[in-house]
N, C-alpha and C positions, 0 to 999 in steps of 0.2 A: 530684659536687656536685648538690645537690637543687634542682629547680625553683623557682622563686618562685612562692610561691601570691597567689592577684588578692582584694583588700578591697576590698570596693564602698563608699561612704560616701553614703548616702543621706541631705542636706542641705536637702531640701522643695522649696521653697520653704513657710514657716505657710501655712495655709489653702489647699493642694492635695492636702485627703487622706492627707496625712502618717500622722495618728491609725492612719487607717484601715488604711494599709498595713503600721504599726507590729503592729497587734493582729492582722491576718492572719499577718504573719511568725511572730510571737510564736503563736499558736495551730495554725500548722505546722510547727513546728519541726521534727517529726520527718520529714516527707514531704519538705522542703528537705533534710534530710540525707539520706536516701535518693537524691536525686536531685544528690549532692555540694556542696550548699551548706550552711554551717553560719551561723547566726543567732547569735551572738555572746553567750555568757550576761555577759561580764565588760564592767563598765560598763552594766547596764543598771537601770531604775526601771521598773516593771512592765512595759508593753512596749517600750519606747523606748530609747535610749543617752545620754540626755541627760548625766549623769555623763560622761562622754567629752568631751563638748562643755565643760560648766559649770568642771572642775576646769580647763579652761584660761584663766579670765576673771579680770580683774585683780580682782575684789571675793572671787573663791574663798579658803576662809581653811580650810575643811573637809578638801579632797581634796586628795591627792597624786595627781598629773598620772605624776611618775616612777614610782610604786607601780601607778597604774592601769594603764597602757599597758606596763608589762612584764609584768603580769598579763594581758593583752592576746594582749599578744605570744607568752604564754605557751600561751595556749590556745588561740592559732591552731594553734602548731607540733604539739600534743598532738592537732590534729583529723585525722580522715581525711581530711577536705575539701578541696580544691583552693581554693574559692571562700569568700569569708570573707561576710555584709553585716551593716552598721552602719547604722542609721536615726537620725536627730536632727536635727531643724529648729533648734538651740540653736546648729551650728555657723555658722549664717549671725547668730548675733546677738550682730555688735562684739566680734567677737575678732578681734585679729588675723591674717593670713594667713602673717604669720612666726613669729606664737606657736605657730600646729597645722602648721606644716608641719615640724617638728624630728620631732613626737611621730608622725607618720603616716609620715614614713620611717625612723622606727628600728624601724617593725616587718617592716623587708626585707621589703616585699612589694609586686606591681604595685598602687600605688592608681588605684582608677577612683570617679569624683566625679558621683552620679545628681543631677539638678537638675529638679524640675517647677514651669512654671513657668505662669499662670494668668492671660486676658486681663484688662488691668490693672483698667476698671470694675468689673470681675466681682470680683477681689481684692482690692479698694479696699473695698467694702462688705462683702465675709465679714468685714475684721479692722474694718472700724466696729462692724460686729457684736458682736465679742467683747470689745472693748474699752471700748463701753459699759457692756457685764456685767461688767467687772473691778473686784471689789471695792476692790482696793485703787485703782486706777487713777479710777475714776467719772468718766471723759471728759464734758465738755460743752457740746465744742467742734465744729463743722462736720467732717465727713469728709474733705473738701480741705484742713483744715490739719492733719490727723494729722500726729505726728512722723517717721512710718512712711511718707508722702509726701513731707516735706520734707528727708529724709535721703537721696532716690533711690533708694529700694528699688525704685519702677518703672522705672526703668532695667536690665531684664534684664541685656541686654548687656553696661554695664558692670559690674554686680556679678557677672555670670558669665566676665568677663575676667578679673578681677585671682584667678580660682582658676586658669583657663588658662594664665597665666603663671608659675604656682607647677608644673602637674600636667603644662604640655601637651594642648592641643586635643584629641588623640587617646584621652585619658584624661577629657575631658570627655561627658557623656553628658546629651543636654536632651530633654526630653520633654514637649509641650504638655497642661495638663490641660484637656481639651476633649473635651466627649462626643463631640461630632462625628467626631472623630478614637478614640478609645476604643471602636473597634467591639465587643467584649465585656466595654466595663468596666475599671474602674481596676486591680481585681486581676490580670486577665490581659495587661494593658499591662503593670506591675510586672513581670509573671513572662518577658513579652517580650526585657525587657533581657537574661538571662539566657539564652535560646535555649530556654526551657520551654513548649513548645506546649501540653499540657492542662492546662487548668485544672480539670477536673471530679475530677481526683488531691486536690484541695485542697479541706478544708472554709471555710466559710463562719464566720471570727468570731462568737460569740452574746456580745452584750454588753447586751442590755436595750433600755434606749434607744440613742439612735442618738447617734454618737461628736461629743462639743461643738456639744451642739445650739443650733440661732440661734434669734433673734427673729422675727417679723412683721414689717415695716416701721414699721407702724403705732405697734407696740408699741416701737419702737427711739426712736420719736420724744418716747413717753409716759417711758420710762426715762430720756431725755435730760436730760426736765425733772425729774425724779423726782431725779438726781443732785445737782442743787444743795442739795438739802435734806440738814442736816449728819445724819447717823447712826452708831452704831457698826456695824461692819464683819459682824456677825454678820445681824443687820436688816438689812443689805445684802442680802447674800448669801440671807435667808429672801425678800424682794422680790423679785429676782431669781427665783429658783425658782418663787414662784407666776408672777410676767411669762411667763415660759417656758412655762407651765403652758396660760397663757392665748392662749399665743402657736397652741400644737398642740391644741389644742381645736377639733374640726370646722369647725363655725361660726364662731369665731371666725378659722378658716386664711383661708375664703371671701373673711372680710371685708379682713384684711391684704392680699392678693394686689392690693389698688388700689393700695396704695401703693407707693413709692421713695424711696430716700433720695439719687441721683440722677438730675438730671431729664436729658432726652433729649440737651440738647444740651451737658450737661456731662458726658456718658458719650463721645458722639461730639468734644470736644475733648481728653479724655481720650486715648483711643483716636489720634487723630491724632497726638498728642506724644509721644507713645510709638512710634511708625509705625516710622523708620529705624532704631530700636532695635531693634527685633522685624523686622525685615527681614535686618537685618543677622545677626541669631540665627540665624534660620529659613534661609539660606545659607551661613551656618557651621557648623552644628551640626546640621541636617536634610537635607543637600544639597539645598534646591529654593529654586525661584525666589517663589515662592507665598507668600500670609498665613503669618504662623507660627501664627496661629488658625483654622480651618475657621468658626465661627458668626460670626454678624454681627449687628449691630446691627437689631432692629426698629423701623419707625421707627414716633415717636409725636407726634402733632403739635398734641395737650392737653398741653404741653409746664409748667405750673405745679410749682413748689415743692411737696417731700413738707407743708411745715406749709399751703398753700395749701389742698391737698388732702382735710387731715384737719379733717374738723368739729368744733367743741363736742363735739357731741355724742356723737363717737363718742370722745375725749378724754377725757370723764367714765364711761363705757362701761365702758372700760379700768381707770378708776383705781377705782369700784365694784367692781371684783372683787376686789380684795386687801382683806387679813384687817383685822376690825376696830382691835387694837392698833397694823400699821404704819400707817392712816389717821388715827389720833388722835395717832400721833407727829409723823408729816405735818404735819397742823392747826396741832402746838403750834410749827413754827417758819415753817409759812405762811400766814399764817389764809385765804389765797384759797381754800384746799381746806376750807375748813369754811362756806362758802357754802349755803346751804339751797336756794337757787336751782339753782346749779351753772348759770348761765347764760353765764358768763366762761370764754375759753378759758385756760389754764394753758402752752400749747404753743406758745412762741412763734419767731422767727428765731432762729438762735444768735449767742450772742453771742461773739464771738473776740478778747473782751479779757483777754489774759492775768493783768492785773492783778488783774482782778474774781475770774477761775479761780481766781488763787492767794490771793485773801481767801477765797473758801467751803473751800480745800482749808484755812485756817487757824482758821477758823469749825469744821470738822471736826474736825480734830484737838483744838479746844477741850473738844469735846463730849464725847471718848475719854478728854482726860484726868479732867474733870469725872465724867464714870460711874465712872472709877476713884476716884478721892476718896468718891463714896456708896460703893461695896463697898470701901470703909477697906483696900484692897491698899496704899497711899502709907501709910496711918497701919500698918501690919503692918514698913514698910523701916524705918520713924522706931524703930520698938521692935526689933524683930529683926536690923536692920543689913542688911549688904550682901549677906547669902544667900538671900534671900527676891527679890533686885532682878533673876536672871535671869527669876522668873518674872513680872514687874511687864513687863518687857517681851515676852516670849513672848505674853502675855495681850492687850498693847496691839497687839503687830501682828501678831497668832494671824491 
């Protein structure tokens, strides 16, 4: 009888370098298989496993779950490798823990469950971050009432119980993403689990830019308000790109670096409601008695609002850089931005009325269908019927 060979399932936590450690795996493949690890080619989207994760979510209508993970299974058996790993931040998102636990033991193998997880203020604003920039999403609401907060994802602990309860503590594996503690780096923490001391075996990812790059502060604040204004999703997404643009621009980095998007003592209430949680981790799951985070809070005691913060002036600054057509789009659904002055701020508290959120997100999608009526794609279904209607939608939520 053949040994069971061990599948790591690396599960993130979003915004602990996931990416990062994706495109490493994925770009050494072959030095992890020398060293009896094999990187998984089945289930995966350029470097990642996200297929693995997604064909098990109740909206999957594409993938076979049974088709993948016997294919899976198939090319664990066919490897030399003792050591199997799977990366995908996709599996911690609302699926549930009885739907992948069928499909992760029919592949007879030890499962072991990587978890990184990231001091919560510090986490809380990477995915404000991204989720401002999500086109389709155009958040523009306050960072303390993200969905992503009020569903407990800061709750470590118990999100990383109810997989203990499926795996066994012993099969759980938690790992702080904390420079502090990362004495050579995320890569060779990654390779730690594994019992792989050199790192200098292993090349360095070359990816261009640098993997889901964020905002400025400053700039996060300018985008915010930039959201409400209805656009199609294309203009989205080209705003976006210069914002970013403007964001890593030398001078302009200098200037971001004053702001925050939370202020001092809602980082430190943060941090405290979280405390027994992460205590409780960091003695489960690290054996020590100690922070489960080594850095600590600086204290700041100019304690004002990121919009408190940010001047007129540098508010208009900001919106001057982007290209003449998004600014004349701008204009025509807010005239505040076609001020000659530009003496009015545009950047104001958030508003966290849902109601309102959901008239602009209705206000938007007006405007989507409205562009499609000028490129006559509607008057193309009325003549041509019902073959032309997948691509009416492809188009509309491209």
């Amino acid at each position: 009888m053949t040994n069971k060979k061990t599948v790591y399932f690396h599960i993130g936590y979003h915004k602990t370098g996931t990416s990062a450690i994706q495109s490493f795996c994925s770009a050494n493949q072959s030095e992890l298989a020398r060293k009896g690890f094999l990187y998984a080619e089945t289930g995966r989207a350029g470097a990642a496993h996200g297929p693995l994760a997604n064909c098990l979510k109740a909206s999957n209508k594409n993938l076979d779950p049974n088709l993948l993970y016997a294919s899976l299974k198939k090319e664990i058996a066919n490897s030399n490798a003792q050591s199997v790993i799977i990366s995908s931040e996709c599996f911690l998102e609302q699926i549930p823990l009885d739907r992948i636990e069928p499909y992760l033991k029919k592949l007879n193998a030890h499962i072991k469950i990587i978890v990184y997880v990231r001091r919560q203020d510090e986490w809380a604003q990477s995915v404000y971050n991204e989720i401002i920039k999500d086109s389709s999403r155009r958040y523009t609401g306050s960072i303390l009432h993200m969905r992503e907060i009020r569903m407990g994802w800061l709750n470590y602990n118990n999100v990383i119980s109810q997989w203990e309860n499926v795996f066994g503590s012993e099969n759980i594996i938690v790992r702080p993403y904390d420079k502090a503690q990362m004495r050579n780096g995320l890569y060779a923490d990654f390779l730690s689990i594994f019992n792989i001391d050199n790192v200098c075996d292993f090349e360095n990812p070359v990816t261009g830019k640098a993997t889901n790059q964020g905002l400025s502060e400053d700039v996060i604040l300018v985008l915010r308000a930039l959201n409400e204004v209805p656009m199609i999703r294309d203009m989205h997404k080209e705003m976006v790109s210069y914002l970013i643009d403007i964001s890593h621009n030398s001078e302009e980095k200098k200037l971001g670096r004053n702001y925050k998007i939370l202020t001092f003592s809602e980082k430190s209430e943060l941090i405290s409601s979280c405390k027994q949680s992460n205590d409780i981790l960091a003695e489960k799951f690290l054996n020590c008695n100690t922070s489960l985070f080594c850095t600590t809070l600086v204290e700041n005691k100019d304690d004002k609002s990121p919009v408190e913060m940010l001047s007129i002036e540098r508010q208009w600054q900001i919106y001057n850089q982007l290209p003449l057509h998004i600014k004349k789009h701008i204009e025509r659904f807010r005239p505040l931005f076609a001020q000659s002055e530009q003496s009015k701020p545009f950047v104001y508290d958030v508003n966290n009325n849902e109601i309102e959120r959901l008239r602009l997100v209705i206000q938007r999608q007006r405007l989507e269908l409205n562009w499609l009526y000028e490129d006559n794609t509607l008057g193309s279904i009325r003549k041509e019927g019902l073959g032309v209607l997948s691509k009416f939608f492809a188009k509309l939520f491209k």
